[in-house]
Structures are given as C-alpha cells and as structure tokens.
N, C-alpha and C positions, 0 to 999 in steps of 0.2 A: 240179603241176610235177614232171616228171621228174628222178629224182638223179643227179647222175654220177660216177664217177670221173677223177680226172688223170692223167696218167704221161707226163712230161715224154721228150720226147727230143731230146738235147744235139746240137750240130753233127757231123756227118757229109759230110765230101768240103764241097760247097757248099749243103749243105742245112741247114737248119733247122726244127725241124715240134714238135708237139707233138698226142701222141695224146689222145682224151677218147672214153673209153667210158663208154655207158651202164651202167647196174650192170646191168641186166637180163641183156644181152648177156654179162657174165662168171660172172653165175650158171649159164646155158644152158651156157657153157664150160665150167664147175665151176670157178672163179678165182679167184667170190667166193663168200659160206659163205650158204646157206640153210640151213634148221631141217634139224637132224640132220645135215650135212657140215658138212666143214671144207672151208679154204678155201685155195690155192695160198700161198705166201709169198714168191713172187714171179711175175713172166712174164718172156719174151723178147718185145719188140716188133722186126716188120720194118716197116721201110719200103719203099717201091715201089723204091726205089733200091737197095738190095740185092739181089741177083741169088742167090738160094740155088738147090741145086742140089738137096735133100734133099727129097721129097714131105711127109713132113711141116712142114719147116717153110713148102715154098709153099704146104700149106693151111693154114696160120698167116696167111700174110702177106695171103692172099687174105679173110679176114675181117676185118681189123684193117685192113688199107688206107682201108675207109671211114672210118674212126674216124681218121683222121688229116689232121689239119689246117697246112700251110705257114704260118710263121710272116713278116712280111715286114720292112722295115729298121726299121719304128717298133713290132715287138716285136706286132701286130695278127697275129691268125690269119681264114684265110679257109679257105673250102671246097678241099680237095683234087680235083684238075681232072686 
C-alpha cells in the first residue's frame, strides 16, 4: 500500500478541501527528504480557487490540484471535479 502524506486546508471563501499527497510526488518536488536531501519545512498549497497571477505559483497549483480533495457537510472528502 501506498504512504501518504495530509495537509490539511482550513476554509477559504465557501470552500472546504483537504490536500493528500502521495509521498512519492513530494519527493520528485524535493518537499519530502530522500537519502542524502533534506527536506522543505514547509509548502504553500493552492487551491483551484485561488486565482494566482505569478507563473510560478500557477505551476504550483497546477500540480497539487489533483491532490486535492472537497470536503462535504458530513466532513467526507470526495474526488475533486
């Protein structure tokens, strides 16, 4: 089975979501620490709902969008659509 990572994101406008990345995926980032790096001490997550304007962060958000998942009123996350 696959490991993941959480990182939670708190309400925004009327949304609710929570990110879950695979660890693979933040190693490939450099995020998380494989043998011989270190590893980030933190990230910025976007969500689709934020509208950045800056090229790096929309190729930020454009990787990390899959990895985020709508949370809905009974606290249940479903695939982001």
């Amino acid at each position: 089975m696959s490991e993941f990572f959480f990182e939670s994101f708190s309400r925004y406008s009327l949304h609710e979501a929570i990110f879950i990345f695979d660890k693979t995926i933040l190693a490939k980032k450099d995020i998380m620490s494989v043998i011989g790096k270190r590893e980030k001490k933190a990230i910025r997550v976007y969500a689709p709902w934020i509208k950045p304007v800056v090229k790096q962060v929309i190729q930020t958000q454009a990787w990390q969008t899959p990895y985020l998942f709508p949370m809905d009123s009974a606290n249940e996350f479903r695939k982001w659509s």
